[in-house]
C-alpha positions in Angstrom: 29.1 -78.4 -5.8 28.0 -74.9 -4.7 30.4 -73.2 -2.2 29.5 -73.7 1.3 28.0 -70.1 2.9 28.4 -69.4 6.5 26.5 -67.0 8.3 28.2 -64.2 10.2 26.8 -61.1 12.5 29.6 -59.5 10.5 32.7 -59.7 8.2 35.5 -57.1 8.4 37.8 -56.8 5.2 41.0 -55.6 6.1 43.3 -57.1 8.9 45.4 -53.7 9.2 44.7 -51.5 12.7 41.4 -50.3 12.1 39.8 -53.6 10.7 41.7 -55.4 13.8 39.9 -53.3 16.7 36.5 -53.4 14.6 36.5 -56.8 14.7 38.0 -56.7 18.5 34.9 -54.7 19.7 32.7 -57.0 17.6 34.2 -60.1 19.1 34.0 -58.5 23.1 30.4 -57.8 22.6 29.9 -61.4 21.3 29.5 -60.9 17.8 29.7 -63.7 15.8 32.8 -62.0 13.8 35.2 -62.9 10.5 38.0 -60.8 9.6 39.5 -61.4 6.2 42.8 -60.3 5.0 43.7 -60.9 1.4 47.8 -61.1 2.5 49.1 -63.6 4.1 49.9 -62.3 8.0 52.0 -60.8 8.9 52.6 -58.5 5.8 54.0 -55.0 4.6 51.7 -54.1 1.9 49.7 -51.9 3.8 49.7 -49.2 6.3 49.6 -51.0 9.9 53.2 -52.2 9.6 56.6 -51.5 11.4 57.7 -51.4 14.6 56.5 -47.7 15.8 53.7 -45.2 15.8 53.6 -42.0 17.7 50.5 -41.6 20.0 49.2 -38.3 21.2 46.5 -35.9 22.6 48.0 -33.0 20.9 46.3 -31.8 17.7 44.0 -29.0 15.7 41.0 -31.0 16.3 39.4 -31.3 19.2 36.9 -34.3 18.6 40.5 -35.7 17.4 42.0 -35.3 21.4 38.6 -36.4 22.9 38.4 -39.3 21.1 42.4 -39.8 22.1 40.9 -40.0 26.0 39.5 -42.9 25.4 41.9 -44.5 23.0 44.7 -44.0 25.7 42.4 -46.6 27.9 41.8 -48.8 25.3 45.5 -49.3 24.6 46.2 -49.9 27.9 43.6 -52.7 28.8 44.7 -54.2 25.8 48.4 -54.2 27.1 46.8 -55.5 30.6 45.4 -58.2 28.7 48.5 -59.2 26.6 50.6 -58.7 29.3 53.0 -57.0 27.0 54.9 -53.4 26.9 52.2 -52.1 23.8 53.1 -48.2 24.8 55.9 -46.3 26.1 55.8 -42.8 27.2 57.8 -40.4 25.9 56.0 -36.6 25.2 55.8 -35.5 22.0 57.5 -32.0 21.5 55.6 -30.0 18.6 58.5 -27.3 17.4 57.3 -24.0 15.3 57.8 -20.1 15.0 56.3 -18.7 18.0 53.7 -16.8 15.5 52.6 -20.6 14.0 49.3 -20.3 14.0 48.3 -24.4 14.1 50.9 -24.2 17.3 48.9 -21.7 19.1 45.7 -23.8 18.0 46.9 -26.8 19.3 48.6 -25.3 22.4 44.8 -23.6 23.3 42.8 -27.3 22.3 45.4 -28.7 24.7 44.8 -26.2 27.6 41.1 -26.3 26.9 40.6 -30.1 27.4 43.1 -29.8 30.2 45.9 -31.9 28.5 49.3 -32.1 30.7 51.3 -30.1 28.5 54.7 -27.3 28.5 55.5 -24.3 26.5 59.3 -24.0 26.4 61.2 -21.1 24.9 63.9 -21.2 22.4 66.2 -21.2 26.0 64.3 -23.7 27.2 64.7 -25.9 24.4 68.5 -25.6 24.0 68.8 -26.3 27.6 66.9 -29.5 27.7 67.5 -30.3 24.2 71.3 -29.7 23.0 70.8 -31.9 20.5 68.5 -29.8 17.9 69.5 -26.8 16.5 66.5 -23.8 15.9 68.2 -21.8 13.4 65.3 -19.9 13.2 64.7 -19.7 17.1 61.9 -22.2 17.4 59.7 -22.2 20.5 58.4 -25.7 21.3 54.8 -27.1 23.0 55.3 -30.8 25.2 52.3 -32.9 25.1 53.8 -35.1 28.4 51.0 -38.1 27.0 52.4 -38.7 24.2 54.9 -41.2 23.4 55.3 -44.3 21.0 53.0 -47.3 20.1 54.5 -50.5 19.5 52.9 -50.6 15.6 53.8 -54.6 15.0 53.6 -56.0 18.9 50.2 -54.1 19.1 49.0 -55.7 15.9 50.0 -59.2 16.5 48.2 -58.6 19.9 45.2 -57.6 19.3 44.9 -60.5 16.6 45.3 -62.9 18.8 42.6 -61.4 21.5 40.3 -61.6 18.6 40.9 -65.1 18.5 40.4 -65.5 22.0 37.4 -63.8 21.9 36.0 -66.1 19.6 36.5 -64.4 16.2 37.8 -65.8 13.4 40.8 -64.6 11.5 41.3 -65.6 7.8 44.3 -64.7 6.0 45.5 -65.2 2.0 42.1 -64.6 1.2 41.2 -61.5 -1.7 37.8 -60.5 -1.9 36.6 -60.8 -5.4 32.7 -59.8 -5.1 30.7 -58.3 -2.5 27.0 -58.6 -3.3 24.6 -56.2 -0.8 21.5 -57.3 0.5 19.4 -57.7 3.7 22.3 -60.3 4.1 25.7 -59.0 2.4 27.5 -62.1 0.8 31.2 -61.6 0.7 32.9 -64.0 -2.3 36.6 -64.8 -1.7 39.0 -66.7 -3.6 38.5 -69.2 -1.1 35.2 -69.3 -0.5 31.4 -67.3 0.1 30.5 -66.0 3.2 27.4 -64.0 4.2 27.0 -61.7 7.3 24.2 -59.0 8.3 26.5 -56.6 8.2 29.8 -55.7 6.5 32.8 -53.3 7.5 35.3 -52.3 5.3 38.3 -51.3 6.4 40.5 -52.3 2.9 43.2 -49.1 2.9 44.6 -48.4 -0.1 41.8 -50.9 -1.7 39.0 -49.6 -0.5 38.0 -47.8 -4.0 38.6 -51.5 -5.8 35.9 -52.6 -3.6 33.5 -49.8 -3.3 33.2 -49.4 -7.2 30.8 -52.1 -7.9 28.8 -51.1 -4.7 28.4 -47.8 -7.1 30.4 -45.4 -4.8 34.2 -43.9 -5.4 35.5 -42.0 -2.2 38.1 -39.3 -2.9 41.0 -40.8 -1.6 44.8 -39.9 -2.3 47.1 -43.2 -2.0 50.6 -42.5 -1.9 53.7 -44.5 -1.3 56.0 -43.0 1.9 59.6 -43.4 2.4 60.3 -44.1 6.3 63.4 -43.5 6.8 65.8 -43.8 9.3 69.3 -42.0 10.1 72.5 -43.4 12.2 73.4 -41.7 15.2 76.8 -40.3 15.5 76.9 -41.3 19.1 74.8 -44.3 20.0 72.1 -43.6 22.0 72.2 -40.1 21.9 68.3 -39.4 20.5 67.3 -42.3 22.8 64.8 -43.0 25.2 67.2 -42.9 27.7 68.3 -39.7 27.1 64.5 -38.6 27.9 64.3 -37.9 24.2 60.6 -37.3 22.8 58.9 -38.1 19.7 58.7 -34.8 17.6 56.7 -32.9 15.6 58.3 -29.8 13.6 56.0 -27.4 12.0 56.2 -24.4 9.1 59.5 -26.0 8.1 58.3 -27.5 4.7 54.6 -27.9 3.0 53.8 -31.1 5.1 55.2 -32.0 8.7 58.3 -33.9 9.5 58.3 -36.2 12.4 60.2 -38.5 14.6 60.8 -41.2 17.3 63.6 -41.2 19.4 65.7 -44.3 18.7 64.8 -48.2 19.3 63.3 -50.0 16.8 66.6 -49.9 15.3 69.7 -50.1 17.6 71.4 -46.6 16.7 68.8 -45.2 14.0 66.4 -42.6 14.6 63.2 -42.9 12.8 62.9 -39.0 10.8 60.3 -39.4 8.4 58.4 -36.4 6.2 54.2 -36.7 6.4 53.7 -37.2 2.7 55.0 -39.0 -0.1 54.2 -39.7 -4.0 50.8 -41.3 -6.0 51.0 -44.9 -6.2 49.0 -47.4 -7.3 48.7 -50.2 -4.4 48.7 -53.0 -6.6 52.5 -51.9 -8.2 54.0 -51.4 -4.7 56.2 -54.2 -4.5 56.6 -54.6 -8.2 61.0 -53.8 -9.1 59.8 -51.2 -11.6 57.4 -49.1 -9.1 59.5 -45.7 -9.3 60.6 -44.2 -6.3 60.4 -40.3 -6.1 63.5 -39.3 -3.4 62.3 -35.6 -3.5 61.4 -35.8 0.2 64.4 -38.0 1.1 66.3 -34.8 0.4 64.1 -32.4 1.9 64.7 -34.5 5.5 69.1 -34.8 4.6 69.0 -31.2 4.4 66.7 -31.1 7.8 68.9 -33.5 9.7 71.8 -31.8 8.8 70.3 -28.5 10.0 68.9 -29.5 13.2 69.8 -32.3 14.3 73.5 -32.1 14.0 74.4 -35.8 16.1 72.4 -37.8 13.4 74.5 -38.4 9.4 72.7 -36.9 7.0 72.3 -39.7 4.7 69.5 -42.3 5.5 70.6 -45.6 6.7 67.2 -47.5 6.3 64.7 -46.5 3.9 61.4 -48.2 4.0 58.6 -48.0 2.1 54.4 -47.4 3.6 51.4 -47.0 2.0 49.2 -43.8 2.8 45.4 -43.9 2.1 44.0 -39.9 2.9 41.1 -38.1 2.4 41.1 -34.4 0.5 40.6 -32.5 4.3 42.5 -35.4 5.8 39.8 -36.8 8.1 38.9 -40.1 8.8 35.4 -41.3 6.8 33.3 -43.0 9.2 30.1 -44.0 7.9 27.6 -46.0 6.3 27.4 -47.0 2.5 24.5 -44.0 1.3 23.0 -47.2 -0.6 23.2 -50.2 1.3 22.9 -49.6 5.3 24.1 -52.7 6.4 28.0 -52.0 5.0 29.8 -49.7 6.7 33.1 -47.8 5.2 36.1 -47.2 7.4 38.8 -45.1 5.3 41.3 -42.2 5.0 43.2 -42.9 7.8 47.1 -42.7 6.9 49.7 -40.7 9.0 47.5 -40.3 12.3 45.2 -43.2 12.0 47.0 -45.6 14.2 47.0 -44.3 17.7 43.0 -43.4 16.9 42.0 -47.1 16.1 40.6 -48.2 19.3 37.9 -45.9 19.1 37.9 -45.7 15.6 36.8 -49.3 16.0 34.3 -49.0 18.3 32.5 -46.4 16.2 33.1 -48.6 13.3 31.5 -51.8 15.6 28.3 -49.1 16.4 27.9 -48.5 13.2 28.0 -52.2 12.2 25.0 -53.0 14.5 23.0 -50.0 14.1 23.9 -48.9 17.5 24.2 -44.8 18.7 27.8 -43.9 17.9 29.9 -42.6 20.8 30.9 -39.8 19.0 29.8 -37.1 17.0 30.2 -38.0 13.4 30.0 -35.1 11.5 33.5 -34.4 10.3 33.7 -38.1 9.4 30.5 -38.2 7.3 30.4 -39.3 3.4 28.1 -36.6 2.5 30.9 -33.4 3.1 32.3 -34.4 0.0 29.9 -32.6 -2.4 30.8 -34.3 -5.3 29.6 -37.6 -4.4 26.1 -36.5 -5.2 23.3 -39.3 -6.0 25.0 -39.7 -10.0 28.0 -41.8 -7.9 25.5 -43.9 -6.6 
């Protein structure tokens, strides 16, 4: 008996943050919409996982803190509509050498788009901050919108407006073979499915799947160790201590981060924005090897600047990272097959961006005028991926 084929205005592979609010815009604008997951949910294979994410408006780019305008609303009608605490506001202090040149970028993108924001001396920081050390006298920039996304609560959320919406989620389903077309037909290891259009939104897969569609993106996975370090006074990097999310910069070759403490009663998340090549498939597997290079890197940070944390990590978990060489997002269309559309390259920032990044993902589904300027998100600024990958 042939396998039963149902039609679809769209199929979005990948159930992590981006695939969720694809298929959430879809689903409001009354698309009929399927969103496959090849996990069962919820899972920790990917890179939508955890408890925390930091949101912010503060960065290098500027399309990055105009799209963040509109994200900020999104978040928040979706926390109307669950009628659950999704965000919490915290400000997120950015700590560098007054002379740090992506500071005084991000400091004038901030000031230009009119961002609330602070620049606090190294005096200023010790008197607000006791509680971290600038050896090297550090001058600090607070973007007062920023805070902490509830990573797990928001997922689970937004799942379940999809399915209010009308959209159908199935998990524990792998794609095995896409075959493009005027209609895409999407084989599972379930069943066959065909849509008009198709989003892809796989992570650390997406290459897996894009191959036989004649296309290999140049993306970078890597597996992250998020860690998390005991405070030696509880509470004392907490919330209620009016302590920020941070982001220190010039320190090392990639950025170290954290969240004041809560997911964890008495452990502050410190994590370092980079991590080691790993094949997604051998994540899990007891033999995957775990570089601890940057584990050290952050005991020797804690121990220098933030002097009320131990040293030694008392959590470490483990993320996936899927980036890009200029790590930007790719939004786009196949350069083939115009009715699949790629969403990819979105590790280490991508989270707090997905409501919009979903929308744009949704116009692009349905051929409609993207909201945003596209440019730095195009296919075709990788010159390597000429017509011969095709």
């Amino acid at each position: 008996m042939a396998a039963q084929k149902d039609l679809w205005d769209a199929i979005v592979i990948g159930a992590g943050i981006q695939g969720c609010f694809t298929a959430y815009h879809l689903a409001k604008h009354r698309k009929r919409i399927l969103l496959l997951e090849q996990f069962f949910l919820p899972h920790s294979r990917g890179s939508s996982h955890g408890q925390s994410r930091i949101i912010r408006k503060a960065y290098l780019e500027d399309f990055y803190t105009r799209m963040m305008h509109e994200c900020y609303q999104i978040w928040a009608q979706l926390e109307h509509d669950a009628g659950t605490q999704l965000h919490r506001q915290t400000g997120l202090l950015l700590l560098g050498m007054k002379e740090n040149q992506e500071l005084k970028t991000i400091q004038a993108n901030l000031s230009r788009q009119r961002v609330e924001h602070q620049c606090l001396s190294s005096e200023e920081l010790k008197q607000r901050f006791p509680n971290i050390r600038l050896p090297r006298g550090e001058v600090g920039l607070l973007d007062n919108s920023g805070g902490v996304i509830y990573a797990y609560k928001a997922l689970r959320a937004l799942q379940d407006a999809i399915r209010q919406l009308g959209g159908i989620v199935r998990d524990g389903e792998k794609v095995v073979e896409i075959n493009p077309g005027l209609l895409v037909t999407v084989k599972t290891t379930s069943r066959s499915y065909q849509a008009k259009s198709l989003v892809i939104t796989a992570g650390p897969w997406t290459n897996q799947l894009l191959r036989p569609l004649g296309i290999e993106l140049p993306l970078q996975t890597l597996r992250i160790n998020v860690c998390y370090w005991r405070e030696m006074v509880p509470g004392s990097y907490g919330v209620s201590q009016a302590f920020p999310c941070f982001l220190w910069l010039g320190l090392c070759p990639h950025h170290i981060y954290g969240l004041p403490t809560g997911e964890y009663p008495g452990l502050m998340k410190v994590s370092y924005h980079h991590g080691n090549h790993a094949d997604p498939e051998e994540r899990d597997c007891p033999t995957a090897r775990t570089d601890i290079g940057d584990v050290q890197i952050l005991s020797s940070f804690v121990r220098d600047h933030l002097p009320d944390l131990k040293p030694e990590p008392a959590v470490i978990e483990s993320c996936m990272y899927t980036n890009t060489p200029d790590e930007q997002f790719i939004l786009d269309r196949h350069p083939k097959y115009d009715n699949i559309v790629i969403g990819a390259g979105f590790s280490g920032h991508g989270f707090k961006l997905a409501p919009v990044v979903g929308k744009i993902l949704y116009e692009l589904s349905m051929k409609l005028t993207p909201s945003y300027d596209l440019a730095p998100f195009r296919i075709s600024r990788f010159p390597s991926l000429g017509k011969a990958h095709l």
